[in-house]
C-alpha positions, 0 to 999 in steps of 0.5 A, a space after each residue: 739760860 741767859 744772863 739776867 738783863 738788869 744791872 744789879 746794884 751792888 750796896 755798900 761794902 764792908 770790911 769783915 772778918 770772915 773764915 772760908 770753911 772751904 780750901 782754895 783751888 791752889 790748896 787742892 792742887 797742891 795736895 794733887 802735886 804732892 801727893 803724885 810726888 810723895 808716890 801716893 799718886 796709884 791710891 784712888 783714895 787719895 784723888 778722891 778724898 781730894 775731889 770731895 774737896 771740890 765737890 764740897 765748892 760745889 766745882 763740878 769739873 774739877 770734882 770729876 777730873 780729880 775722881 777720874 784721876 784716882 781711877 784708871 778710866 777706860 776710853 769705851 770706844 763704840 762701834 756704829 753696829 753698837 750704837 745703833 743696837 743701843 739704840 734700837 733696844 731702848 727708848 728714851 724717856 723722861 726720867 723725872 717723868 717716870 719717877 713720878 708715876 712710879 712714886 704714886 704706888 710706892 712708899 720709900 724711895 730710895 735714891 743715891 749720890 756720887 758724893 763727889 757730884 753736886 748734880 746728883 744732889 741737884 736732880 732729887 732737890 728737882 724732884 722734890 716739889 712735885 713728890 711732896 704733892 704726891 705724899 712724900 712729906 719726910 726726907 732722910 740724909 745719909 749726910 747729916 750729921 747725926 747722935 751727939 753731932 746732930 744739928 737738931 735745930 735744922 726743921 725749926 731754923 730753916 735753913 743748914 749749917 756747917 755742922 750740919 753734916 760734912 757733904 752738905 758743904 756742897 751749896 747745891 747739898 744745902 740748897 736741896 736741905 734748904 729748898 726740902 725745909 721751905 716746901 715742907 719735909 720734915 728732914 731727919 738724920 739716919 746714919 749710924 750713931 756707932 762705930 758700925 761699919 760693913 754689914 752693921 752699918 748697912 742694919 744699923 742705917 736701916 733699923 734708923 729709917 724703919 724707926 722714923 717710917 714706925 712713928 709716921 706708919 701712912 706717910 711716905 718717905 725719900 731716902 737719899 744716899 751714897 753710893 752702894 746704899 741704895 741696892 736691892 738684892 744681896 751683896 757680898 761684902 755686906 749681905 745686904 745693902 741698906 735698901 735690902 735692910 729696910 725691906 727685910 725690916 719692914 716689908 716695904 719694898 722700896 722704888 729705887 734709883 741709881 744716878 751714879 752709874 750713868 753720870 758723865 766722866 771728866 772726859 766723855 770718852 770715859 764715859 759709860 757706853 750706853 751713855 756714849 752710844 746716846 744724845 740726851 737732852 734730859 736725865 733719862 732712863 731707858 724703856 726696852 720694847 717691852 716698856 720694863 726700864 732698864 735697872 742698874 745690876 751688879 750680880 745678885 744686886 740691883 735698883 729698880 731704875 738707872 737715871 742717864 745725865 746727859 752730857 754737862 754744857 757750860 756757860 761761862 764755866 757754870 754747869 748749865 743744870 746749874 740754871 734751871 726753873 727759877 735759878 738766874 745767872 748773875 754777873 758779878 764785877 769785882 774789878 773796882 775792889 782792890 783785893 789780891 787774887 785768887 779770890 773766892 766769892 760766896 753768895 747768902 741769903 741775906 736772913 742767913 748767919 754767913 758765919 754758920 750758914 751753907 753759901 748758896 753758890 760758890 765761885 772762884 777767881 784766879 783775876 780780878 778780871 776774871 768773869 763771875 756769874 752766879 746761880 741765885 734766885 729772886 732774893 737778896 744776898 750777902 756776897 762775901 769776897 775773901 782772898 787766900 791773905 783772909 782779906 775779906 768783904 762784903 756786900 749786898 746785892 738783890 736779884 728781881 
């Protein structure tokens, strides 16, 4: 990864009124204060709600410290004896590599998202050029918004929407919404459109994907969910989780993929010990010695695959799997404007509406000095700068 060499020309700014639909860090981590203050600060619910905030900035880090702040994350200290069995049990091996040949005999997968994590959203939109080649032409959200709040305009405009559901806020959630739309995929909503929660939701999601795979009988499917969703086998709160549903309802047995388990904490030494017993270089699964993958399992529940993201290195504070295939850092300067920090620096398409659209990076500022380097593609952008007074502006830049 390195910073784009050609100097980017910034066009005219302008003026503007603008609405950031998204908190600035000081919001959040006064939340965090009080929150610790008022006594709140045991309820995990509280940290994660506010890392969600975060996450929807797409601000990796500060995603991960919150969530692990609403946990009492343990440090997994390994022994050599330990590391050295891991890793003498396992081989590693490409995960997107392994998907791929899996995904030729299958119809349905499934894969899950921690959803305060924008890489989770970031690996299946890496996987997606490749699978629709492969047939998958049809991919269902859990985070769309769907019954009277659906965004049924989204195949034909091309591109999400605030409205478009709540999570897809993250730009790394809109840019695999958007990246899907531009390959081809027909995109649809499935959650449920009740008040169904624990087991009924689980029927009711499943019941939602079977109808789509009915009116599209050879065609496959990506399914991408939070969390749990993605489980095979039986659950005791639930039964059954949504890929057991589906499975039970249409007797397709569905290939599916957990990348929650095996993600980076905020702190390595959380992290979970297989992943600390191993130096990856690329999200991996692990093969043992007789080729079988290792599965994620949780009792009498499973996932065919358990994905392992390496460690995240930065770049100037950007997440570096922020700056794969095509994407380009892209320093921006603001010092010669004169506009009261903390500053946050939203980046559109330039055919894009900025007051509906999902900005396809987001980064915030506490100087004006303060270095800015955005992950863009070849294209031209609004930038949009606003501070917490909403003085806003804007201008545009390409990127060749």
């Amino acid at each position: 990864m390195s910073l784009i060499s050609c100097e980017i020309q910034r066009k005219i700014v302008k003026d503007i009124e603008f609405e950031a639909p998204y908190k600035f860090n000081i919001e959040i981590e006064n939340q965090v204060t009080s929150d610790s203050n008022s006594g709140h600060a045991h309820h995990g619910n509280n940290y994660q709600h506010l890392a969600y905030d975060y996450g929807l900035k797409g601000d990796y880090k500060n995603a991960l410290r919150l969530w692990d702040l609403g946990y009492e994350a343990q440090i997994n200290v390994l022994t050599q004896e330990q590391i050295d069995s891991i890793n003498n049990s396992y081989r590693v091996t490409s995960a997107t590599d392994y998907i791929f040949s899996k995904a030729e005999q299958s119809q349905v997968i499934i894969i899950n998202e921690a959803h305060h994590n924008s890489r989770h959203r970031a690996f299946t939109k890496s996987l997606l050029k490749k699978l629709f080649t492969q047939g998958y032409k049809n991919l269902g959200l859990e985070a769309l918004s769907n019954g009277k709040n659906k965004d049924s305009l989204l195949n034909h405009r091309g591109y999400p929407i605030l409205k478009s559901g709540y999570y897809i806020l993250d730009p790394q959630f809109g840019d695999l919404v958007r990246t899907a739309l531009e390959i081809g995929y027909n995109i649809f909503p499935y959650e449920v459109t009740t008040e169904a929660d624990g087991k009924e939701r689980e029927i009711e999601q499943a019941r939602n994907i079977q109808n789509e795979i009915e009116k599209k009988p050879n065609q496959k499917f990506i399914i991408h969910c939070g969390f749990d969703h993605a489980l095979e086998g039986k659950l005791p709160a639930w039964g059954k989780a949504m890929a057991g549903r589906l499975n039970e309802f249409t007797g397709i047995n569905p290939f599916t993929i957990n990348q929650t388990e095996y993600s980076e904490r905020s702190n390595k030494n959380f992290n979970n010990f297989i992943l600390r017993a191993l130096d990856l270089k690329e999200p991996s699964i692990l093969l043992d010695q007789l080729n079988n993958p290792m599965r994620y399992e949780r009792k009498d529940s499973w996932t065919d695959i358990a994905v392992l993201h390496p460690n995240t290195n930065y770049s100037n504070g950007r997440p570096d799997w922020l700056f794969l295939s095509d994407v380009k850092e892209v320093p921006i300067t603001l010092e010669d404007m004169e506009i009261a920090p903390p500053i946050m620096v939203l980046a559109y398409k330039k055919n894009e509406d900025i007051n509906k659209a999902i900005p396809v990076d987001i980064v915030e500022i506490k100087d004006i000095k303060d270095k800015i380097n955005l992950a863009l593609k070849k294209g031209t952008y609004q930038i949009v700068i606003i501070n917490q007074k909403k003085v806003s502006r804007k201008f545009e830049i390409s990127v060749e």
